[in-house]
N, C-alpha and C positions, 0 to 999 in steps of 0.2 A: 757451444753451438748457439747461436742465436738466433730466434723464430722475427722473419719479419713484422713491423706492423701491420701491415697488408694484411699478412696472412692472420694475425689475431685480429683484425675489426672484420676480415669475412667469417671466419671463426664465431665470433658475437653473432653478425649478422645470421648465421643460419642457426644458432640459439635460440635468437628471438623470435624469427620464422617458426621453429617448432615451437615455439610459447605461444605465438600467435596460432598455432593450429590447434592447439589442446588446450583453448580457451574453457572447455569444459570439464577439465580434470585441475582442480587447484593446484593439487600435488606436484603433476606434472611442470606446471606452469612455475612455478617455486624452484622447482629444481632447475627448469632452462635459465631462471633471470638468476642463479644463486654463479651457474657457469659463466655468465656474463660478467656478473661484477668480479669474480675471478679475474677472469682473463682482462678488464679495466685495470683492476688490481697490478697486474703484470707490469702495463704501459706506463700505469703512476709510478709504479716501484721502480723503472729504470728511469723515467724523468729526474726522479728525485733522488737517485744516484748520481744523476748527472751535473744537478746542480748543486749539490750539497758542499758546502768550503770545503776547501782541502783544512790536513791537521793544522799545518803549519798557520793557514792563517786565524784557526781557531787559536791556536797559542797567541798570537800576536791580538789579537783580540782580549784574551784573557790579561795577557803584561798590560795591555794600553786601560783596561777596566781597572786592573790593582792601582796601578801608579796616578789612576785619576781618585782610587777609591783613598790613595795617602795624600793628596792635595787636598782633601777635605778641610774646613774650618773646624774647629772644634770651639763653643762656649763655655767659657770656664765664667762656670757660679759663683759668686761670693760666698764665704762662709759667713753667715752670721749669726752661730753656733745657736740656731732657735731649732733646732734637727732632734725629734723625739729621743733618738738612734744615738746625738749624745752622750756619754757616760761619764 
C-alpha cells in the first residue's frame, strides 16, 4: 500500500501546526518536528529508491573500474643493489 505524497506533506503540515501551537512546551515541540522529519524521511527513502542504479549496472561499472584499474602503468625501479634490505 502506498501513502500518497499529498497525504504525507499534509500530514507534516499539521505536525508543524501543532509545534507551532505548543510553542511553550519544548518537549512537545520536539516531538511534532521529530514526526516531521520522519515522515521527510519517507519521501527521501522512496526518491532514493528510485534513483538508485540497478545491479546490473553497478557490475558493469565495477568490470569497467577493474579493467581500467589493469591498464595501469606500472614503474619499474632500477636495482642498484644500495637497498639496506640487501643480504
Amino acid at each position: 500500500m502506498t501513502i500518497s505524497k499529498d497525504t504525507v506533506i499534509n500530514k507534516m503540515m499539521e505536525e508543524l501546526q501543532a509545534a507551532k501551537n505548543s510553542m511553550n512546551n519544548n518537549l512537545e515541540v520536539i516531538n511534532h518536528i521529530s514526526k516531521v522529519k520522519l515522515l521527510s524521511e519517507l519521501i527521501l527513502d522512496e526518491y532514493e529508491g528510485e534513483h538508485q542504479p540497478k545491479i546490473n549496472e553497478v557490475t558493469t561499472l565495477n568490470n569497467e573500474q577493474k579493467s581500467a584499474e589493469g591498464q595501469t602503468t606500472t614503474k619499474h625501479i632500477p636495482d642498484d643493489q644500495s637497498s639496506i634490505f640487501d643480504f
